[in-house]
N, C-alpha and C positions, 0 to 999 in steps of 0.2 A: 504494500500500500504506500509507502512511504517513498518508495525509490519512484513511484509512479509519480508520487505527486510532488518530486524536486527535480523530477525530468525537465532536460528542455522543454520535451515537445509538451509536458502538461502546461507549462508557466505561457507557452505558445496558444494555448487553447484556452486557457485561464485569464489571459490577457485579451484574447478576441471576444469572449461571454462576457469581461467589462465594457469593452467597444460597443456591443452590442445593447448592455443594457444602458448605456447614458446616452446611446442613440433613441433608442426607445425611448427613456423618458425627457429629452429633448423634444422628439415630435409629442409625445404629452402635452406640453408647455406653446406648444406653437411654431417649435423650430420649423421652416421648412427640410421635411426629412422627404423625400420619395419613396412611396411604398416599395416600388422596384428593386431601390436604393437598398433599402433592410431586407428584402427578402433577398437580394443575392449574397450578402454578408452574410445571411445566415446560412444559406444553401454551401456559403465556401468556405463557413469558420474550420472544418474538421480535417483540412488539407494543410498539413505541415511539411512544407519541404526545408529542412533544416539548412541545408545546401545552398538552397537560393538565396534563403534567408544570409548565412555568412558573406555570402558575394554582396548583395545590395549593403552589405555591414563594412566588408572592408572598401565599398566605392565612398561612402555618403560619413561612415567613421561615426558612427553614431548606431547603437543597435536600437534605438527604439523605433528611433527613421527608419531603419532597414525594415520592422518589422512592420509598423505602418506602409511603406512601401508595398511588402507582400503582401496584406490583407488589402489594400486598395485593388492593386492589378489583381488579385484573386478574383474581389470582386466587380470589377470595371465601375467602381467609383470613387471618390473622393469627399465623404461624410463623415467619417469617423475623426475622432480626435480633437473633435472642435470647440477650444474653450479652455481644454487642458494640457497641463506642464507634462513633465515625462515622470515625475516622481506620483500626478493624481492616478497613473497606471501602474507603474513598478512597485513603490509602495503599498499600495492600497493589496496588492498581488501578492508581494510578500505575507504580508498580515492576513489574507486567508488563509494560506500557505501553512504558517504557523499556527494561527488556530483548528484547522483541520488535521494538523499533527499532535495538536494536544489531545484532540479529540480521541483521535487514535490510540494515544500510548495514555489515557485516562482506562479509559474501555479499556483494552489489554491490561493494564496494571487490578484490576478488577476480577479480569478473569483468571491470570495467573495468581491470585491470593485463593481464589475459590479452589484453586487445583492443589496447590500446597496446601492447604486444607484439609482439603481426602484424602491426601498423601498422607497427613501428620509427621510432615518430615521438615527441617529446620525450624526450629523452633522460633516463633514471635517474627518471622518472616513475613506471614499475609498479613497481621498487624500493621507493621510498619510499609508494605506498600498497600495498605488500602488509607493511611492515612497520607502518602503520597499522591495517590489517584487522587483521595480529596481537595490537597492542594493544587492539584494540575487543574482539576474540575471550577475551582474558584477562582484563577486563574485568568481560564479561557471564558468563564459566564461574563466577569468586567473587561475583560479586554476588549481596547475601543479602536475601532476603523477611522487613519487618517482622514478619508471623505476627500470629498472634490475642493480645492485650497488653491489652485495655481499655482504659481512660482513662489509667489511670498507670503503665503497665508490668506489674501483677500480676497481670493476666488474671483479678479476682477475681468477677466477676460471672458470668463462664461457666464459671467453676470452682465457681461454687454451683448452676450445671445439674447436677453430678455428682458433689452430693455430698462434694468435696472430694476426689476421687480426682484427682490429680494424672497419673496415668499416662493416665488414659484423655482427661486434656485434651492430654498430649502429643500422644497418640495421631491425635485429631481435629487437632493443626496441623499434623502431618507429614503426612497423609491430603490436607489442602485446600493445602499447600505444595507436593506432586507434583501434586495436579491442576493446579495453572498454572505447572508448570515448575519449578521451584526446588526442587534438591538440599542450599542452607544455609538456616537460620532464623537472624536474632538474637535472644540470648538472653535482653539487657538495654537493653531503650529506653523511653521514657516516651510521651508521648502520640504522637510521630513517630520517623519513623526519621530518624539522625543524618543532616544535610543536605548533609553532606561528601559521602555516596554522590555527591549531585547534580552538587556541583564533581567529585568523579574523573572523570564520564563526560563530563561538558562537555571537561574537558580535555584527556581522550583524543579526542572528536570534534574540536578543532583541528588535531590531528596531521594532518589529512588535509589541510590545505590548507601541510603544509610541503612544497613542492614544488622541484626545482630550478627554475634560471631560465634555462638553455638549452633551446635547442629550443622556443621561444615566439615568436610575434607579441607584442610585451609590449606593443602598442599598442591593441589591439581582443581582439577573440573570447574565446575560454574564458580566457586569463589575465587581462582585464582582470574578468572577471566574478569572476572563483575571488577576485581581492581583494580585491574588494569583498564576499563572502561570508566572508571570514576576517575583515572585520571586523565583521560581524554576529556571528560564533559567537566571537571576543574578550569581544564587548560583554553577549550572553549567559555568559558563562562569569564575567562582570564579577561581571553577575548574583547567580549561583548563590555566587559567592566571598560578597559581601555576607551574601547568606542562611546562609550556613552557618559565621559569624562568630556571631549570632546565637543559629543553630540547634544548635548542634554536637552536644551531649549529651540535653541537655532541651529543652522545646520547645512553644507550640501551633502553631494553624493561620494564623498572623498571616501566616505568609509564603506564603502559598498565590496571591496574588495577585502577585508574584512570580513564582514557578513554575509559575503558569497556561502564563505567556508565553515565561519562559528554556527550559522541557525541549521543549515540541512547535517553537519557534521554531531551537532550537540542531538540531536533526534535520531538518527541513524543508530548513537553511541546509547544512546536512551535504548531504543528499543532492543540492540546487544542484548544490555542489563535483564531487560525482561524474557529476551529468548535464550537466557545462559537459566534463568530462573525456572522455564518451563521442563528444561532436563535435568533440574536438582531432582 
């Protein structure tokens, strides 16, 4: 599940179903959209040519142009995108991303406590990750969607699609905020959302490797593995502390190279933990 959902081509398909939905609720609002226009986007979002994608990347040196690019010629139009900076797509993408990974290694930390359980093997193990799960789960319920902001937080470019109507932008980001989930918006961020998000979840992902120390082989097998993954998800978490040092309030994209590797790396190393635990 996880490796699916930090694939290119998911973040490729994940990023075309944003397009899609703030196309949608742009024509809501009045934008002139062409039905034509949305129905060929839709008919061509599930075509990933990754290939083309990097050529139009290294002509234009910019990969979200290139990607914009291929979803235009995909669909022989030029709709999408309009209004918004490149972080109201990358960001916004990442933080499903992430919450859909909590979701996952919640659920999983769940089921494997139930299974150690009828095992009755390591002792005070399902304990301590079902109180782990619980924190992942509280977690991911506040965690808030940067939302549509522009470049500097004022969202003034796609508030000049409407006019200046202020309600009807609300409108549209509470609209494209349930389509992927997310019941809070933040209300005040600049070009990224504050990078601390980053460190709380890393950090609640190390919970999972606080384990007791009875009831182990401490020699071989899942314990000797589980610590050597705690200190993979330390060292990401190191990470994300650095970035959001930086990053706290204001922000570019300078730490993206960074956060390529700490958020899909710290989740990967997460669920290790939980699949060394299903063969204790």
């Amino acid at each position: 599940m996880l490796a699916d959902l930090w694939s290119p081509e998911r973040k490729v398909l994940l990023e075309r179903d944003l397009w899609l939905a703030v196309l949608r609720a742009q024509a809501a609002e009045g934008v002139p959209v062409p039905p034509a226009a949305t129905a060929a986007y839709e008919e061509t979002a599930h075509r990933v040519d990754l290939a083309s994608i990097a050529a139009r990347e290294r002509r234009t040196r910019h990969d979200l142009k290139a990607r914009i690019e291929e979803f235009n010629a995909l669909a022989g139009h030029q709709h999408i995108h309009k209004g918004l900076t490149s972080c109201d797509i990358t960001d916004n993408i990442t933080q499903v991303r992430v919450r859909r990974s909590l979701e996952h290694l919640y659920g999983r930390a769940d089921r494997v406590a139930d299974r150690l359980d009828r095992r009755k093997r390591t002792a005070g193990a399902s304990e301590s990750l079902r109180r782990s799960a619980a924190r992942l789960r509280t977690v991911a319920a506040r965690y808030p969607l940067r939302g549509l902001k522009g470049p500097v937080g004022t969202a003034q470019d796609l508030l000049g699609l409407f006019g200046g109507d202020r309600a009807a932008l609300a409108r549209v980001e509470r609209r494209v905020a349930r389509h992927l989930g997310f019941t809070r918006v933040l209300d005040c961020v600049g070009q990224v959302y504050p990078r601390s998000l980053d460190y709380e979840v890393l950090t609640a992902l190390t919970g999972l490797t606080d384990l007791p120390t009875t009831g182990w082989n401490r020699r071989g097998g899942p314990w000797c593995e589980i610590r050597q993954l705690a200190v993979l998800l330390r060292g990401y978490t190191a990470m994300a502390a650095e970035v959001t040092g930086e990053q706290w309030n204001e922000g570019d994209v300078s730490c993206s190279v960074v956060r390529r590797v700490a958020l899909p790396g710290a989740f990967f190393a997460a669920d290790g933990v939980l699949a060394a635990l299903e063969r204790a």
